[in-house]
Residue frames as qw, qx, qy, qz and C-alpha x, y, z in Angstrom:
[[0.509, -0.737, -0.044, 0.443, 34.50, 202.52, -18.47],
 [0.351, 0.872, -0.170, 0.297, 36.78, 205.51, -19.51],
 [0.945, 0.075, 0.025, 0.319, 40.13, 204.15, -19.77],
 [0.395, 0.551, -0.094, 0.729, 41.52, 207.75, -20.08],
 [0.075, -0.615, 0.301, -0.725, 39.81, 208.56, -16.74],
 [0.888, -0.219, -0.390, 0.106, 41.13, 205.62, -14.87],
 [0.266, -0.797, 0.300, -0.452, 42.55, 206.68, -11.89],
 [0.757, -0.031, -0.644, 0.105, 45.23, 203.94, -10.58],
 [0.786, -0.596, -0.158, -0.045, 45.58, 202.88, -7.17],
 [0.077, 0.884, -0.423, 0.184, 48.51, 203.69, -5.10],
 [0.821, 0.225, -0.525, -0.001, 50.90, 201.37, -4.79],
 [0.506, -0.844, -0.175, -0.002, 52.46, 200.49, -1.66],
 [0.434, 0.773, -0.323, 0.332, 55.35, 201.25, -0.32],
 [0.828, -0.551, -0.010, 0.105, 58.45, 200.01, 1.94],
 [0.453, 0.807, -0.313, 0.215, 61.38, 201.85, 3.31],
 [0.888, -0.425, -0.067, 0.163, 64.47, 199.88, 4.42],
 [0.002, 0.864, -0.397, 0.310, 67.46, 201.04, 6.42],
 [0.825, -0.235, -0.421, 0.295, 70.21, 199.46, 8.15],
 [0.147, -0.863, 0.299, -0.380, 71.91, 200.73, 11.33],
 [0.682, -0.297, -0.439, 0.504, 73.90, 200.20, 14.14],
 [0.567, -0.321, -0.237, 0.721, 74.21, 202.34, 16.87],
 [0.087, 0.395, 0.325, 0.855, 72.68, 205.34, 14.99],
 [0.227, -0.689, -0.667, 0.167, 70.21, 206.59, 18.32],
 [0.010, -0.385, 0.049, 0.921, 71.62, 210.54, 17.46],
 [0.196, 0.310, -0.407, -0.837, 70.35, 210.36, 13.86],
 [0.000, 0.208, 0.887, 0.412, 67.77, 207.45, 13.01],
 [0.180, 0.719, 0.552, -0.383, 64.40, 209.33, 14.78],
 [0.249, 0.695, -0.121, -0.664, 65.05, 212.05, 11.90],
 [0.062, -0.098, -0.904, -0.411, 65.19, 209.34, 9.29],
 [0.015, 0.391, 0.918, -0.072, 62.26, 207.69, 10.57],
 [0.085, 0.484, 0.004, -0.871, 60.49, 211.43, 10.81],
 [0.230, 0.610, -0.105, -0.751, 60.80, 211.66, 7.06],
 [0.313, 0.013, -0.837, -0.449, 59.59, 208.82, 5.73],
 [0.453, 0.227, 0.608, -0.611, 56.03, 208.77, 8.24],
 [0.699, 0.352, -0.203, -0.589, 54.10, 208.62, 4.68],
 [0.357, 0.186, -0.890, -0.217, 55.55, 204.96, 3.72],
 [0.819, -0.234, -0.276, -0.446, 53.06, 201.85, 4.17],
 [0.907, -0.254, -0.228, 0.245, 56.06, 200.07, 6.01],
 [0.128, 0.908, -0.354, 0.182, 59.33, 200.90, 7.68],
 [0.982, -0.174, -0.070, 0.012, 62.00, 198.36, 8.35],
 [0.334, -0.800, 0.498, -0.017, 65.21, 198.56, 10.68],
 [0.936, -0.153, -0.118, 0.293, 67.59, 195.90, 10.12],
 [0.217, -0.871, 0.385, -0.214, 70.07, 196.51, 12.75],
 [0.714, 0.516, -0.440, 0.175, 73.28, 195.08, 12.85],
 [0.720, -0.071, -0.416, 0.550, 74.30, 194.48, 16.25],
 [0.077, -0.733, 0.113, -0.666, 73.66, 198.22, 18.13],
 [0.335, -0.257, -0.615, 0.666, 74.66, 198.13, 21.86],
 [0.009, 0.036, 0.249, -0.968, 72.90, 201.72, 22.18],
 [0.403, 0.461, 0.645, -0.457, 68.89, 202.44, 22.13],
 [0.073, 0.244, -0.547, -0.797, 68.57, 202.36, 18.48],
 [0.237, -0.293, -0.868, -0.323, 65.81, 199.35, 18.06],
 [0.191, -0.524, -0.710, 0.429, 64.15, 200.94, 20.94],
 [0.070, 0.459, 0.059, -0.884, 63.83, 204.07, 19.35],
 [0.132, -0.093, -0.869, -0.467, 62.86, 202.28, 15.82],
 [0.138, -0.274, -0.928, 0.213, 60.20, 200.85, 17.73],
 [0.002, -0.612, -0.483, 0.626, 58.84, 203.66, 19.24],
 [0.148, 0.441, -0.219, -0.858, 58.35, 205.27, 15.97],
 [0.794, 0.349, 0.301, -0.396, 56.79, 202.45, 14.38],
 [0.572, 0.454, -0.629, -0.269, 59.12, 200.83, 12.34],
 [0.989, -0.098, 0.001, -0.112, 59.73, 197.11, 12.32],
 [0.293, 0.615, -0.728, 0.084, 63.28, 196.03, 13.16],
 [0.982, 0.169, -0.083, -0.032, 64.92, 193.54, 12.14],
 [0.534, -0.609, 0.559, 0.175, 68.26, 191.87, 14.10],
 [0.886, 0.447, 0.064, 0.108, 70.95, 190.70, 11.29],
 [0.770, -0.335, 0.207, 0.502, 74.48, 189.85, 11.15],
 [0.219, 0.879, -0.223, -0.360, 76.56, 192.72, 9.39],
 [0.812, 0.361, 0.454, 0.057, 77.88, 190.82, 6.18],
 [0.432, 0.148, 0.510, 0.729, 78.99, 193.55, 4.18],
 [0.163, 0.375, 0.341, -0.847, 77.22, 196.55, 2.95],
 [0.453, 0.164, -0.280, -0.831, 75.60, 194.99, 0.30],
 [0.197, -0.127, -0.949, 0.212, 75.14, 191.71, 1.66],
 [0.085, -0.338, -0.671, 0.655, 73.51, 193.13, 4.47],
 [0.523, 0.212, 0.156, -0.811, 71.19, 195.82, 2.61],
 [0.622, 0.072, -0.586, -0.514, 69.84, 192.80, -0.05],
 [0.221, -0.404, -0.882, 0.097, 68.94, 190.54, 2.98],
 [0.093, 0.303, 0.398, -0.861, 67.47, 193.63, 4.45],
 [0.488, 0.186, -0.242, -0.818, 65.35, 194.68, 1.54],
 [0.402, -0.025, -0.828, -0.391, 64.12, 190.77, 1.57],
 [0.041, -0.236, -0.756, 0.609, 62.12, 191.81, 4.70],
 [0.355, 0.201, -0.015, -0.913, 59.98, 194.60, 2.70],
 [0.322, 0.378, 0.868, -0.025, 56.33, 193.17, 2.06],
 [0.073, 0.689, 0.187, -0.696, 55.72, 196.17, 0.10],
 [0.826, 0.324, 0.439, 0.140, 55.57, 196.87, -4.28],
 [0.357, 0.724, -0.215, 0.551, 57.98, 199.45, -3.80],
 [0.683, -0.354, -0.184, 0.612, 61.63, 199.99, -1.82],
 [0.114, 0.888, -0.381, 0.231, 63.31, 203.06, -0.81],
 [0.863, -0.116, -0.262, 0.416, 66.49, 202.16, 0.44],
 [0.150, -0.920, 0.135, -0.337, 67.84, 204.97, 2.93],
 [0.559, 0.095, -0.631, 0.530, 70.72, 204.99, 5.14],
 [0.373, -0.610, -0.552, 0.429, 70.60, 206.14, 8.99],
 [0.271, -0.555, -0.062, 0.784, 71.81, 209.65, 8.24],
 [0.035, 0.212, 0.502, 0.838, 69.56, 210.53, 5.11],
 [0.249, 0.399, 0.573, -0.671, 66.49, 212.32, 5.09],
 [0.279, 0.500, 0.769, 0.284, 63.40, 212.31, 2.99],
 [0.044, 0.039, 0.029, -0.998, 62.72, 216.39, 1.95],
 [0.402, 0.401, 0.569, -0.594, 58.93, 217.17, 1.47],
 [0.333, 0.614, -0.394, -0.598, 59.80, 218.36, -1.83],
 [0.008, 0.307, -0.948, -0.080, 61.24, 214.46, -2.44],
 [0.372, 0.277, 0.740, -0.488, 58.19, 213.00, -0.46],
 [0.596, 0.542, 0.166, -0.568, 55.58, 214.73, -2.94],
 [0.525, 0.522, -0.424, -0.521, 57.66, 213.12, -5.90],
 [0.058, -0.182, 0.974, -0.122, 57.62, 209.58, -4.57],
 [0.370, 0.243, 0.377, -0.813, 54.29, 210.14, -4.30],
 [0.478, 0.604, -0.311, -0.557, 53.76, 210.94, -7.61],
 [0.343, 0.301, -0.810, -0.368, 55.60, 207.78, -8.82],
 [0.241, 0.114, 0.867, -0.422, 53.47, 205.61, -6.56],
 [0.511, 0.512, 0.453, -0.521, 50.25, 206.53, -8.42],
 [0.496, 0.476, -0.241, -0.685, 51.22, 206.18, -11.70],
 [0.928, 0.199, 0.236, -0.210, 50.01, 203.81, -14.49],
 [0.868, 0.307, -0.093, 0.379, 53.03, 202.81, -16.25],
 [0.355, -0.884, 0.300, 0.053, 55.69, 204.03, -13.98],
 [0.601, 0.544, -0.575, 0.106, 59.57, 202.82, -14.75],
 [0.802, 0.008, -0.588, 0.105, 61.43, 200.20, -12.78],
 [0.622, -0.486, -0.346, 0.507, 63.13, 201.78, -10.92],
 [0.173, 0.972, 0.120, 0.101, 64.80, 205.76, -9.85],
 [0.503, 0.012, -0.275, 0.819, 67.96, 207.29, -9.30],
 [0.368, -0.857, -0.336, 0.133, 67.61, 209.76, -6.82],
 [0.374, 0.639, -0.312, 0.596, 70.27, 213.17, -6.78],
 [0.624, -0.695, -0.274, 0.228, 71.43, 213.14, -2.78],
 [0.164, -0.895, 0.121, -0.397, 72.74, 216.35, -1.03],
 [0.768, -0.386, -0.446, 0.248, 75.35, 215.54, 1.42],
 [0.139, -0.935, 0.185, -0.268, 76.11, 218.24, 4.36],
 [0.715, 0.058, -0.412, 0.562, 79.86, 218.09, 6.05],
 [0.411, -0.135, -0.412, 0.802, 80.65, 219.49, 9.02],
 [0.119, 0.762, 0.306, -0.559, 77.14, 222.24, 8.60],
 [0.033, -0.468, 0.362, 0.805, 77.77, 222.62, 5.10],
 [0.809, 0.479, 0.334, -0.065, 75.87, 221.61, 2.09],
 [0.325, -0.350, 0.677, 0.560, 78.73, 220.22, -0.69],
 [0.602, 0.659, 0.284, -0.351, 77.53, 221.45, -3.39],
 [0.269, 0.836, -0.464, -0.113, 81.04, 221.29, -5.61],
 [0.330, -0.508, 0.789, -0.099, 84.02, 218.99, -5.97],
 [0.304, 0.272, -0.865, -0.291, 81.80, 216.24, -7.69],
 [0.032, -0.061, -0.952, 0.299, 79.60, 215.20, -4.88],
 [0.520, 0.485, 0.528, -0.465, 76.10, 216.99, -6.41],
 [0.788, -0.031, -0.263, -0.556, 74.47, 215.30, -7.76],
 [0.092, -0.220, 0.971, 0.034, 75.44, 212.22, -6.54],
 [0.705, 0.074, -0.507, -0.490, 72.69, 210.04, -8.64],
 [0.078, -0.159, 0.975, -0.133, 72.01, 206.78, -6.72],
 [0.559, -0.209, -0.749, -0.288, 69.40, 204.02, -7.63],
 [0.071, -0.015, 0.777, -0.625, 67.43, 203.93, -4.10],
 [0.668, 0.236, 0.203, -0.676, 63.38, 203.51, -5.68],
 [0.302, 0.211, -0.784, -0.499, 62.33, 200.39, -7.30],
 [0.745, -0.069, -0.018, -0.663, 59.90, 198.15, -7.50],
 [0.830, -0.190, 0.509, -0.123, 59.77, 194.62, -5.47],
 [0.861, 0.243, 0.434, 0.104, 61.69, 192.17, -7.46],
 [0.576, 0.750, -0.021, 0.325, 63.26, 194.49, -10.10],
 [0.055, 0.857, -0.433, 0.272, 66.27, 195.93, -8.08],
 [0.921, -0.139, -0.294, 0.213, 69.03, 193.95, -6.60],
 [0.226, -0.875, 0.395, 0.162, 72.07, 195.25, -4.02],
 [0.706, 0.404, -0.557, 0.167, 75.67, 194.27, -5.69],
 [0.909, -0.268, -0.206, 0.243, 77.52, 192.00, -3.15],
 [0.508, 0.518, -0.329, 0.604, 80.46, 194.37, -2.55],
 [0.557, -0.295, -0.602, 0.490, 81.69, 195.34, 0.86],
 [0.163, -0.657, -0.140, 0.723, 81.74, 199.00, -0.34],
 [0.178, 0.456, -0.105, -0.866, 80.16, 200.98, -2.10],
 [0.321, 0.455, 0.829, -0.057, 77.13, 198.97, -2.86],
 [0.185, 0.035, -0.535, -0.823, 74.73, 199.78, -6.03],
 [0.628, 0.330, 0.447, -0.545, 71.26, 198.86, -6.76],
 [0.164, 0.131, -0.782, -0.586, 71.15, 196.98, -10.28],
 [0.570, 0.335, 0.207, -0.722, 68.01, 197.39, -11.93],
 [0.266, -0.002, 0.823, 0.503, 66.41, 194.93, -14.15],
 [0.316, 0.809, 0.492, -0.067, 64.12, 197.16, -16.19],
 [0.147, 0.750, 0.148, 0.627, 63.88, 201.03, -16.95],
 [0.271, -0.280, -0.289, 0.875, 65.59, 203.84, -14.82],
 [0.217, 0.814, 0.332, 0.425, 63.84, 206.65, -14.23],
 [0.413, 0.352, -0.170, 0.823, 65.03, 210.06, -12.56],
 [0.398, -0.801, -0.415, 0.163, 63.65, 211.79, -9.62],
 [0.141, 0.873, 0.002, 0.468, 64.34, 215.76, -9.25],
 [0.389, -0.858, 0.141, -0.303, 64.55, 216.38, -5.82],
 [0.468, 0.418, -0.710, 0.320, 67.58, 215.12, -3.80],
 [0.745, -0.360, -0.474, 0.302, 67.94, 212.69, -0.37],
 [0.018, -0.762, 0.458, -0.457, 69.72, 215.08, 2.40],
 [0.797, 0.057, -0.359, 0.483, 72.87, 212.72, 3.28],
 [0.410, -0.812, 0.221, -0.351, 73.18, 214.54, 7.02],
 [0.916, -0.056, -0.344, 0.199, 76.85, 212.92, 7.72],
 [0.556, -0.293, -0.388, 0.675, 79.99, 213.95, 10.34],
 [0.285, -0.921, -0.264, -0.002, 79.93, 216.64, 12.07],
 [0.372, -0.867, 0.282, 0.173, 82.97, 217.02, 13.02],
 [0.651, 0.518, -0.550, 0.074, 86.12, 216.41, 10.60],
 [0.119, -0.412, 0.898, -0.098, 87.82, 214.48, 13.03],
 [0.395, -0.097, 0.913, 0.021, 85.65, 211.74, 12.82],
 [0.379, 0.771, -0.359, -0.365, 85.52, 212.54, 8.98],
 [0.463, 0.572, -0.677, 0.032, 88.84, 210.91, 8.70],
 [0.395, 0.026, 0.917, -0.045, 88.55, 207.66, 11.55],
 [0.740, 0.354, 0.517, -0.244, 85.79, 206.87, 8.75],
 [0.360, 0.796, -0.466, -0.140, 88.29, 208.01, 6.03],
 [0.128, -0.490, 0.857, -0.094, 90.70, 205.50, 7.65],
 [0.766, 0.236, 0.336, -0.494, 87.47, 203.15, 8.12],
 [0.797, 0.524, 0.137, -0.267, 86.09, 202.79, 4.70],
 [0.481, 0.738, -0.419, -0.221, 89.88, 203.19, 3.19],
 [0.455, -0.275, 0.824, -0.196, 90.69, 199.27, 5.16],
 [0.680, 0.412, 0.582, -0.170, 87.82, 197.77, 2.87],
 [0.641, 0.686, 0.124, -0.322, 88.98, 199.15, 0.21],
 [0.160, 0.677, -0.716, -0.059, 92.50, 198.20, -0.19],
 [0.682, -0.043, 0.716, -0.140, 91.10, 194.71, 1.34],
 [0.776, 0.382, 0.497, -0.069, 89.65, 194.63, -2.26],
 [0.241, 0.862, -0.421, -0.144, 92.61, 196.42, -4.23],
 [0.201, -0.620, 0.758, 0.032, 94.62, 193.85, -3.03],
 [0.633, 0.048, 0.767, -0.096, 93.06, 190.97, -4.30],
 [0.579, 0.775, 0.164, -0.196, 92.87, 192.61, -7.56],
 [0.778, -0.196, 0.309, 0.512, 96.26, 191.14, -9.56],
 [0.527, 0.698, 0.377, 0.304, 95.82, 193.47, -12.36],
 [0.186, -0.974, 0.006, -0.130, 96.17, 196.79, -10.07],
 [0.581, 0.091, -0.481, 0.651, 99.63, 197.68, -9.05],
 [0.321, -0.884, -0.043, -0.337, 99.82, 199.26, -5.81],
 [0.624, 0.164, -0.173, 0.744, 102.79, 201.05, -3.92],
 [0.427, -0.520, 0.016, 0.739, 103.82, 204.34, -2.21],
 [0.114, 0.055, 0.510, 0.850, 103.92, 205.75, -6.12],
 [0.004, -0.306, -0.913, -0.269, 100.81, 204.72, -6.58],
 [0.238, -0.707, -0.654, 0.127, 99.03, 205.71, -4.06],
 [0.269, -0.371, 0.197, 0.867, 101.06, 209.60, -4.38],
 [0.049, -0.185, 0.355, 0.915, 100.15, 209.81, -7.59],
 [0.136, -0.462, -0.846, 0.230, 96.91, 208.89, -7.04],
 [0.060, -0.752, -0.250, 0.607, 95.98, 211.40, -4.23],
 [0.319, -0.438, 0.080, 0.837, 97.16, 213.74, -6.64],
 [0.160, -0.208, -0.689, -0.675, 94.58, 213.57, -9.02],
 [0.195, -0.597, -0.778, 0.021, 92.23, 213.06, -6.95],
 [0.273, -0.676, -0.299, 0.615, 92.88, 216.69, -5.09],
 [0.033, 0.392, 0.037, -0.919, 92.90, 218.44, -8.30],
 [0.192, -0.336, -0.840, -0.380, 90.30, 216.38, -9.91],
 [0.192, -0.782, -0.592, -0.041, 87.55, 217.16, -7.35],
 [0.158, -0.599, -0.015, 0.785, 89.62, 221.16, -5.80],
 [0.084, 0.356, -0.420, -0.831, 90.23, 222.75, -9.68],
 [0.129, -0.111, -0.771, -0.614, 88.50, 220.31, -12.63],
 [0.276, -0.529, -0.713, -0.369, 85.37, 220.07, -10.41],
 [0.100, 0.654, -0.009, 0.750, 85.35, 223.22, -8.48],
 [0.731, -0.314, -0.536, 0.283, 85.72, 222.52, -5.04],
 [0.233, 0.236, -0.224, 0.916, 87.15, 225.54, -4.61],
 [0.193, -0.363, -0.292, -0.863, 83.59, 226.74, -4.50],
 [0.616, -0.639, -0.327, -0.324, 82.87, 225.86, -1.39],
 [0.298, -0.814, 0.426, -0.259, 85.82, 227.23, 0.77],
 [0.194, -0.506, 0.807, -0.235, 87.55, 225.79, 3.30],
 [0.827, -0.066, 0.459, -0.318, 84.98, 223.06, 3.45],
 [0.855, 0.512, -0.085, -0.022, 86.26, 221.79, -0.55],
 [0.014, 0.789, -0.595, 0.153, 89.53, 222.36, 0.72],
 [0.343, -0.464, 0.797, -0.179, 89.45, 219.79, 3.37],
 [0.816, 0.214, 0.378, -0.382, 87.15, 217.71, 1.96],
 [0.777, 0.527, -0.326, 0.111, 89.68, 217.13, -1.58],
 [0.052, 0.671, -0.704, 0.228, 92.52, 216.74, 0.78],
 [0.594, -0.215, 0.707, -0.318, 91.05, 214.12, 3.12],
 [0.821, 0.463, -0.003, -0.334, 89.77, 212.58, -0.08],
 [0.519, 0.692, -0.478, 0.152, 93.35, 212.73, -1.84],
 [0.425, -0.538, 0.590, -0.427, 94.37, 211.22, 1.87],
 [0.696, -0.128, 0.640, -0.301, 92.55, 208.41, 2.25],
 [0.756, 0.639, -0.141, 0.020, 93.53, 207.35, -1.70],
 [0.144, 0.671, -0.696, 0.210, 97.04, 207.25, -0.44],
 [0.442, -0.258, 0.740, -0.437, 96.18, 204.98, 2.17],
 [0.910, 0.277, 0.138, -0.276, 94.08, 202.25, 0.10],
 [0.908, 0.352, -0.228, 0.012, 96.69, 201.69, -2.03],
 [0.027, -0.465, 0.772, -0.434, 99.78, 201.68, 0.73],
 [0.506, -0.202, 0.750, -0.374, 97.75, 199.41, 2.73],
 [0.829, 0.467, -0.085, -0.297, 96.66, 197.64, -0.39],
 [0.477, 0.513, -0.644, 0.308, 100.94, 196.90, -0.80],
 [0.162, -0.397, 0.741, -0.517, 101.12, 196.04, 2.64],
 [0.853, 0.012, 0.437, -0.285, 98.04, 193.15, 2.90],
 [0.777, 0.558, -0.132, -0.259, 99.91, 192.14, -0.09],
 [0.224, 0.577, -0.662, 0.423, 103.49, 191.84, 1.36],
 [0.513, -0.194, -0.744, 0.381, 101.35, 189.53, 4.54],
 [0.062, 0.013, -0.337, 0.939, 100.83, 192.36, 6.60],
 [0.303, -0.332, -0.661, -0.601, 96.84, 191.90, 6.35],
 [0.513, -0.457, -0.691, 0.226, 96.36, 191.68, 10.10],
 [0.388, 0.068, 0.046, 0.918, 97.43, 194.91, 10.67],
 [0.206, 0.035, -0.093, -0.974, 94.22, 196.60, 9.64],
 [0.484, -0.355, -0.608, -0.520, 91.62, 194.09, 9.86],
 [0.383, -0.354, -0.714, 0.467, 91.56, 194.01, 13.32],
 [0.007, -0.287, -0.059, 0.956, 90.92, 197.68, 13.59],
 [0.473, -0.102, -0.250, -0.839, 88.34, 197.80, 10.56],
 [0.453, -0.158, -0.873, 0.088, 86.64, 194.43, 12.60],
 [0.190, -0.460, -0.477, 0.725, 86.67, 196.43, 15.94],
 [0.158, 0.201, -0.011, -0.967, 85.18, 199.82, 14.31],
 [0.074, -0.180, -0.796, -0.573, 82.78, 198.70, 11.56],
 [0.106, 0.494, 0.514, -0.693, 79.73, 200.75, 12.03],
 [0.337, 0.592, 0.669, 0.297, 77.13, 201.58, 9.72]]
């Protein structure tokens, strides 16, 4: 046999998502990933017709306690029976453009471990294309066994044991609609994170802190990383940013001072994928 005109099989593939509650936005997920060999829901507890839509589209879902967001995707991904993961949230979408280069890595003969993917995300009808948030690189391809989620509550990772490789095209991260509820997930996410600020002895946090903070942050991602350049949307988007930095590390001082009840009840009661 010619070894140069070996032609490898395609490997399969399996893409897992968690949701709750996600019956606006997970049929356009599910849509744009029809090409995968599997598709697996673990849902977290939805009250609305999410698994029932799952279902009807052909994915497999899977009922699991919400843990954490990286807890929860690394038991997820231990559902895939596939020799490749995508990992996708509810409110990304596979492009065609993407599609054709998954594709691609699927068939080759000495592909790398694993990809980072660049992901698009659109606020309020906008694509944010400034400010820091494109590219936003994230590890979401790898291959069975070689990728792990980290254990954090937020802002989970993929750690690869191999080779990275790179993938052109970008996810489209289709999130709020509407700045107000923007900022209840501003408020949200910025509960979990001061949960873990505060348990960090090293970090001071304060009022100052969290001031002078924000304030980097709003002309870190407005001026040093042109935010400007996308209007009003970079506007609000570095403010609420520079916002919800204040608030991490105030309520960071405050679970520290005792005052911990305060806000877990609230991020308890919301907590929504």
């Amino acid at each position: 046999m010619n070894l140069l005109n070996f032609s490898k099989k395609r490997s399969t593939l399996s893409v897992v998502i968690i949701a709750k509650d996600e019956e606006a936005r997970i049929a356009e997920c599910l849509r744009s990933v029809d090409f995968a060999d599997e598709v697996i829901v673990a849902d977290t507890g939805s009250h609305d017709a999410t698994p029932r839509i799952c279902t009807a589209l052909g994915a497999r879902v899977e009922h699991i306690p919400f843990t954490g967001y990286g807890s929860s995707k690394q038991r997820a991904i231990g559902f895939a029976s596939s020799e490749w993961i995508l990992s996708l949230d509810a409110d990304e979408r596979v492009t065609p453009e993407l599609r054709a280069e998954i594709e691609d890595v699927l068939t080759k003969r000495f592909p790398r471990d694993g990809y980072a993917i660049p992901r698009l995300t659109w606020l309020w009808g906008k694509a944010i294309t400034h400010g820091g948030w494109y590219p936003d690189r994230l590890l979401r391809l790898f291959q069975h066994g070689k990728g792990n989620f980290t254990t954090s509550p937020i802002h989970e990772r993929v750690v690869i044991n191999g080779k990275m490789g790179h993938l052109k095209s970008p996810i489209h991260h289709k999130t709020d609609d509407t700045f107000q509820h923007y900022l209840a997930k501003l408020n949200h996410f910025s509960t979990l994170s001061a949960q873990q600020l505060a348990g960090n002895s090293s970090k001071k946090v304060g009022v100052w802190q969290g001031l002078s903070r924000a304030l980097l942050i709003f002309v870190k991602m407005y001026i040093v990383k042109s935010g400007w350049r996308d209007g009003i949307h970079g506007g609000l988007l570095a403010g609420s940013s520079a916002y919800s930095t204040f608030l991490k590390y105030t309520k960071a001082a405050m679970i520290r001072e005792g005052n911990k009840g305060i806000f877990l009840a609230s991020t308890l009661k919301e907590e929504k994928q």
